[in-house]
Structures are given as C-alpha cells and as structure tokens.
N, C-alpha and C positions, 0 to 999 in steps of 0.2 A: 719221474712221474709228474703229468701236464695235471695242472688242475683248472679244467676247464667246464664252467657253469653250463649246464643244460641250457638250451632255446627256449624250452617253456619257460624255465624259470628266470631270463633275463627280460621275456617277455612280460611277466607277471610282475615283477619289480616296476618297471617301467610305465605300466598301466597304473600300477598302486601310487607310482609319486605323480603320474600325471593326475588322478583323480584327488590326491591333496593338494596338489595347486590350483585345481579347478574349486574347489572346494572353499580353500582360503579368497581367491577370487569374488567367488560369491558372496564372503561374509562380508567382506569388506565394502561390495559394492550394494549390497542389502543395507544396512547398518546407515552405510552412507546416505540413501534415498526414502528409507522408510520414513512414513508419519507417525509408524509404530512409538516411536521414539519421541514427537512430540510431546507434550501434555496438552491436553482438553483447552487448559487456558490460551496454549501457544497457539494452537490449529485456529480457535476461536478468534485471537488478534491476527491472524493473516485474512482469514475471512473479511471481518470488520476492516479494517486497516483497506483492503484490498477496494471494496465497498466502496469507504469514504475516498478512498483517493481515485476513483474511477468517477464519482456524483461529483468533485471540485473540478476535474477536467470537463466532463460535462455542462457545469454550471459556469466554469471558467468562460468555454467559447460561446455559451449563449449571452454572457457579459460585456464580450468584445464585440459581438452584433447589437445588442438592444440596450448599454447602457449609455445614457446621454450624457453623463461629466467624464470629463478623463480620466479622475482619478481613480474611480472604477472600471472603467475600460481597461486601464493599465492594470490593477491589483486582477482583473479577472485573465488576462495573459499571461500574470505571471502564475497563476493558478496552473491551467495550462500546463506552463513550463515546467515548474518546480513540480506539481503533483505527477506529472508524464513522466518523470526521471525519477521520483521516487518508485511507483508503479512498477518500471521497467526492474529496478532492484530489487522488489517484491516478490514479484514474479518469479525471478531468478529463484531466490533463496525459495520460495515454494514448490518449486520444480525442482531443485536439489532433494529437499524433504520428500517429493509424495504426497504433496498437498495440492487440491485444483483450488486454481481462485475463480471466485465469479468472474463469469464475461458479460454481464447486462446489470442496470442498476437493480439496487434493491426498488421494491414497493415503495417505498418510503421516499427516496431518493427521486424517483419517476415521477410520482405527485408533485414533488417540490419543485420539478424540472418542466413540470406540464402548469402549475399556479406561475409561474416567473414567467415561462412564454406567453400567457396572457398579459404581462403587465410591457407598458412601453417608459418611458422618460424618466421622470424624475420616481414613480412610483416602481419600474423597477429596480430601481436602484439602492431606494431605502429598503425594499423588498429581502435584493439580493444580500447587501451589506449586512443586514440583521442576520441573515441566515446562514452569514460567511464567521461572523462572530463565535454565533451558538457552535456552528462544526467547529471552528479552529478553539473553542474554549474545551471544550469535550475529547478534542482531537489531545491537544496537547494533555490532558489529563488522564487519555489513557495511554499515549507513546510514554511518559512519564514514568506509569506505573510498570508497563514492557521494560522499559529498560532498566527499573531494579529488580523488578521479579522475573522475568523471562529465564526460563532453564535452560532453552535453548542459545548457544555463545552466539548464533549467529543471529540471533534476532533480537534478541539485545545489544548486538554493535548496531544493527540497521534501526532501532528504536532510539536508542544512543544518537545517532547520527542525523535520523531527520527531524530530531525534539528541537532542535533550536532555529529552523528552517519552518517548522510553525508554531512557535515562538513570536519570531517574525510577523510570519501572517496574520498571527494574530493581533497582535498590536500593529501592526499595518490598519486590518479592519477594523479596530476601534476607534483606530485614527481618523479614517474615512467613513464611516458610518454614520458620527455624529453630525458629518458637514453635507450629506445630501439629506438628512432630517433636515438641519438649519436651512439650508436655502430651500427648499419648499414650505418651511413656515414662513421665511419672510415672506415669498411670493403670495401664498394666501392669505396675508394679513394684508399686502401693499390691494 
C-alpha cells in the first residue's frame, strides 16, 4: 500500500511555507527600514545634523567666492568637502531608517546665508568666521552627546566618527577667526 499525499494537500503545505517566508521577509525588512524604531531624540539629530551640515556646505562655497584672505577661503572648502561627505553618510543611514532629511536650508540657516552675501572682504569674513565658530562649537557639543547617548548603533558609530573631524573645524575657526578680526583692526587704526 502507496502512501501518497493528495494534490490539495501538497498544494496547501506549499502555499503555507511560502507565505512564512514571505512573511519572515517582511519582518526583517520592516524592522530594518522603520523610523518606528528610532527614538524622538535620534529622528530629531538626523533632522538637526542633516540641517547644519547642508547650511556649512552652503556657507562653505559662498566662502570660496566672497572671502578675501586665504585662510578662509581655504577652511570654507574644506567645509564643502568634509561636510559633503559627512552628509552623503547621513543620508545613507537615514534612508536605511525611514527617516526624510531636509533638502533646503532651515529658516534660520537661509537668513544667515542671505546676511553673509551682503557682506564682501574683510567684513565677510569676520562675519563668516564668527558664525563657523558658534556652529562648529554647538556642533560638536551635540555630535558628543549622539555618540553616548544615541540608541541607535548606527548613529552613534556615525556621531562617533565625525566628532573629531569638527573637532577640527573647530579649532581650525578659532584659529582663523581671531586673525581676520586682527587685521581689520590694524587697518582701521593705520
């Protein structure tokens, strides 16, 4: 005596393990892409994060057109460079998540960017410098705090990894900051 399985029923097996692997499938690529999974804090530093490093490329290449000493000319290129590359990893990890980052500057960001294309020479530059300070002082004090509190592993390697890269910049622009003050004092005292 053959014992052989009905049609229905080799059918219906077959249906039932496809729709558990369809199933597992999903979970895993859910899980994977959800912002559900974020916290409030995280979604909130990709926002931000996303923000200032879009207003320092911004502000970066109006540096390399209107600033008149090199060595903002230069710190606003590498702006540019380094924030363009952080950005693009942003980006990434936010699109993995299920999180949109802004595409245009904030309010805040736009004014600053519309006050600095009024200014030419030396005035933009103490201008710029001042305002490369305050972001990169603020900057690093919140990648700081991302990379020990962040829940998420992945954005705390990425907070991890560009905190010492505006570290940098920072002391870069305090380095340069004080020197297009000083030569415009001397100028208007000679």
């Amino acid at each position: 005596m053959s014992h052989t399985i009905p049609f229905k029923s080799l059918v219906f097996i077959a249906l039932v393990s496809m729709l558990g692997m369809c199933a597992a499938a999903q979970t895993t690529d859910s899980s994977k892409s959800s912002s559900a999974s974020l916290t409030a804090t995280d979604r909130q530093f990709i926002k931000k994060a996303a923000e200032g490093g879009m207003a320092e490329v911004e502000l970066g290449k109006l540096a390399t057109e209107k600033a008149s000493s090199p060595d903002v000319k230069q710190f606003g290129q590498r702006m540019v460079d380094d924030h363009s590359k952080a950005n693009d990893q942003l980006k990434q990890i936010a699109s993995e998540k299920g999180v949109t980052v802004p595409d245009k500057l904030s309010a805040k960001d736009a004014a600053t960017k519309a006050r600095l294309e009024k200014l030419s020479g030396d005035s933009f530059d103490r201008a710029y410098m001042k305002d490369m300070v305050t972001d990169h002082t603020k900057d690093v004090s919140e990648f700081r705090t991302e990379s020990k509190t962040a829940k998420d592993s992945d954005l705390k390697s990425f907070a991890s990894q560009t905190l010492p890269t505006l570290e940098e910049h920072l002391k870069q622009a305090k380095s340069i900051a004080p020197k297009s003050t000083t030569q415009t004092s001397q100028v208007m005292t000679h």
